[in-house]
N, C-alpha and C positions, 0 to 999 in steps of 0.2 A: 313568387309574386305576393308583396303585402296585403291584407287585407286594407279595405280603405271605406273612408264614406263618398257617398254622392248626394246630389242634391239638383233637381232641374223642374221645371212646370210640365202636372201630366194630368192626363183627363185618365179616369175613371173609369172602364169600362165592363168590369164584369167583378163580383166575386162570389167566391163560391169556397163551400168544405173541403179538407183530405178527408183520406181516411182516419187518418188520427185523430180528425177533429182541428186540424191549425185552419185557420182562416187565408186565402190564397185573391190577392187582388189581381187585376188585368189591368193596367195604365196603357196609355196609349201618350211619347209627349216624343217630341220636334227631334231630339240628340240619339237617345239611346233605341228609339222605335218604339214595338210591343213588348212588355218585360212583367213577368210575374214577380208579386215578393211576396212574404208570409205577412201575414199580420197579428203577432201576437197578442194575449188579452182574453179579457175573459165577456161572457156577455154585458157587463156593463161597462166595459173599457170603451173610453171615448175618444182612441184611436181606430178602433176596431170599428165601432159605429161612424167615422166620420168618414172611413174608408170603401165610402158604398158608391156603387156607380150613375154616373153622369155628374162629376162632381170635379170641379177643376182645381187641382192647389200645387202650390210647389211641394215636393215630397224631397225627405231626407232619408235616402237609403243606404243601412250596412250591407258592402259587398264582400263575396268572398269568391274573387277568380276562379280559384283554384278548384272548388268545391260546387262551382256556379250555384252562388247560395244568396238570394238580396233576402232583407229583411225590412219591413219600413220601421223606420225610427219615429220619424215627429212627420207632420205636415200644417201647411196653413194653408187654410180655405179661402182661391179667388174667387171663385164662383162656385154656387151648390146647385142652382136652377129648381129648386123648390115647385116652382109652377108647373113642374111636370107631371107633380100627380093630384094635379087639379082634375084633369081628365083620361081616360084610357087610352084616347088616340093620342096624346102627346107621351103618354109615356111607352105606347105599342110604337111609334114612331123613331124614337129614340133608342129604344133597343133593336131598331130593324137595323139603327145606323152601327151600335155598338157590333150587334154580329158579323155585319157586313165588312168592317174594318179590323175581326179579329181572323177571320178566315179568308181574307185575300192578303192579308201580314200588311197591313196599312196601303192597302192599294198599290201590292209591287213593291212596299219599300220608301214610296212618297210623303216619309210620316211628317213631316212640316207642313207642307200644303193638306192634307188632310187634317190633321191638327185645326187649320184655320180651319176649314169649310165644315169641320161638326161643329168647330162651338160659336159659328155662325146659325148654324143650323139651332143647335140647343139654347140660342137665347130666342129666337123667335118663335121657338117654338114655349119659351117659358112663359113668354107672355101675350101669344098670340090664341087666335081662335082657333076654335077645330078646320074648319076650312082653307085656313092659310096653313096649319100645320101642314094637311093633305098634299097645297101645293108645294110647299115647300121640301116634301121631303122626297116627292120625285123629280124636283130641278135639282136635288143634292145627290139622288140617285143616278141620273142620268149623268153628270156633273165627274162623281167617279169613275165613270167607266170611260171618260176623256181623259183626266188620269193615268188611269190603266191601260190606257189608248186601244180600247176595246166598243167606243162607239161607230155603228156602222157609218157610212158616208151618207150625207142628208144631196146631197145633189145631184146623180145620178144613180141609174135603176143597175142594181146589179147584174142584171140580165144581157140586157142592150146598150147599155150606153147612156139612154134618152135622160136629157135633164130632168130632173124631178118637177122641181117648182121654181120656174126662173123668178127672181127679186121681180115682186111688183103685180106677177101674174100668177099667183101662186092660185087661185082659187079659180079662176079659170084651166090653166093648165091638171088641176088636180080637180078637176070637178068630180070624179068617181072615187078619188081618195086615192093613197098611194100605198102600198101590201109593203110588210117585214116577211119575207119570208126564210123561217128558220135554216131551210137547206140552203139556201144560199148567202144565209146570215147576211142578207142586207134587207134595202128595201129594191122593192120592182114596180115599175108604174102598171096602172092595169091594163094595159092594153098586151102585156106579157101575157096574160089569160093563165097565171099560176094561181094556187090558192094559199093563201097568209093570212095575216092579219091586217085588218084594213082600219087604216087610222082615218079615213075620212078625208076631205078638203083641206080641212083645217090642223090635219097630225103633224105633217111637216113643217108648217111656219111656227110652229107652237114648239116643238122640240128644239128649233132655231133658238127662238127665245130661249126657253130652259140653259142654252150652250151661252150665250151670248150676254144675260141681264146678270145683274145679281139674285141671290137668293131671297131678299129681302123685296124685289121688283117681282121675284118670281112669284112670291109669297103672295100679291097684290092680283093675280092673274084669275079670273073666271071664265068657266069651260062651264058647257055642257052635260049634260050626267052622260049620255053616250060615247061623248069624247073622252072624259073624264075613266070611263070603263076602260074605253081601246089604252090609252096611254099607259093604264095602272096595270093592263095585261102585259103590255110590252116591256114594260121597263122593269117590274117583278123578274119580268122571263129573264131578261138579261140579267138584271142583278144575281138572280140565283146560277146563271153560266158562267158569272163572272168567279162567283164563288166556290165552283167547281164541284154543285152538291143544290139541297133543298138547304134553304133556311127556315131555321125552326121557327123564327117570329112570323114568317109569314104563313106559317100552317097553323098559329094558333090564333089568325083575324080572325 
């Protein structure tokens, strides 16, 4: 099989040294999925520097089938998102996304639709506040694990049956709040008398939302600091089950 070039639009997600010292990027783009290539150059090669993560450009890569060997050639820069290290939640945020999407291999293999929904994520996050980062980057969290089709059911209690929160009556019907519980990896109303995690009144219409708006609508959303706790416990937990392990970005908030 000949050696040959490629060329397609990829987002940027990790790079890092070998041993020898060659520079090894992580892309993430819609065709070929997650795919490493080396990046030759020396430190002030402005390949090598352009080739940093959260950075979107069409990339031109030499392949060698046979060898499984890419190399990047050239790229041009659509997006760089600069505004990310304006602050450390945007760019803690961004990396929670980049590892998240390197250790579930593009959520399953979804790499187009995930594609769109980080560099959704990473422009609002370029130019948005700390606060909207926040929400935004657990409607994007939650977001993948529908994806991955690993979000639990929001309508009934895994236990019993019982409707969670019927359209209309949610804050009545959930007035004590409604528990995720791990062993039964759903949620349970509390009249189950297990012990979870309890999102409050207001956990399930609010993860509705997260399912339902855009990221950009999600982004616009105000919580609670209590609610705002229970959801980030929740969706954390799941993100790292989904991942099948701890993620490092979230042991080093």
């Amino acid at each position: 099989m000949p050696d040959r070039n490629e060329s397609f639009d990829a987002l940027f997600l990790r790079s890092k040294d070998s041993p020898s010292g060659d520079r090894i990027a992580t892309m993430l783009c819609a065709e070929e999925g997650i795919i490493d290539a080396f990046v030759f150059g020396g430190s002030r090669s402005s390949l090598r520097s352009s080739a940093s993560p959260f950075v979107f450009a069409r990339v031109f890569v030499y392949a060698d089938p046979v060898k499984h060997y890419r190399k990047l050639s050239d790229m041009a820069i659509i997006e760089s998102f600069t505004g990310l290290r304006d602050s450390y939640a945007k760019l803690w945020s961004a990396s929670l996304i980049a590892e998240l999407i390197i250790k579930t291999s593009g959520c399953g293999g979804e790499y187009a639709e995930v594609l769109d929904l980080s560099l959704q994520a990473l422009r609002i996050f370029d130019g948005g506040k700390d606060d909207a980062v926040e929400m935004t980057l657990l409607a994007y969290l939650w977001k993948s694990l529908a994806i991955m089709g690993l979000q639990p059911d929001l309508e009934h209690c895994a236990h019993c049956g019982k409707v969670l929160a019927p359209t209309g009556s949610e804050l009545s019907s959930l007035r004590e709040g409604a528990l995720y519980s791990p062993a039964r990896d759903g949620f349970i109303c509390a009249s189950c008398g297990e012990e979870g995690l309890n999102l409050g009144a207001g956990g399930i219409p609010r993860l509705r939302a997260f399912s339902t708006r855009s990221l950009a609508e999600c982004a616009e959303i105000k919580v609670r600091d209590d609610e705002l706790s229970s959801l980030k416990a929740l969706i954390y937990y799941m993100a790292q089950k989904a991942a099948e392990g701890s993620l490092l970005t979230l042991s080093a908030q």
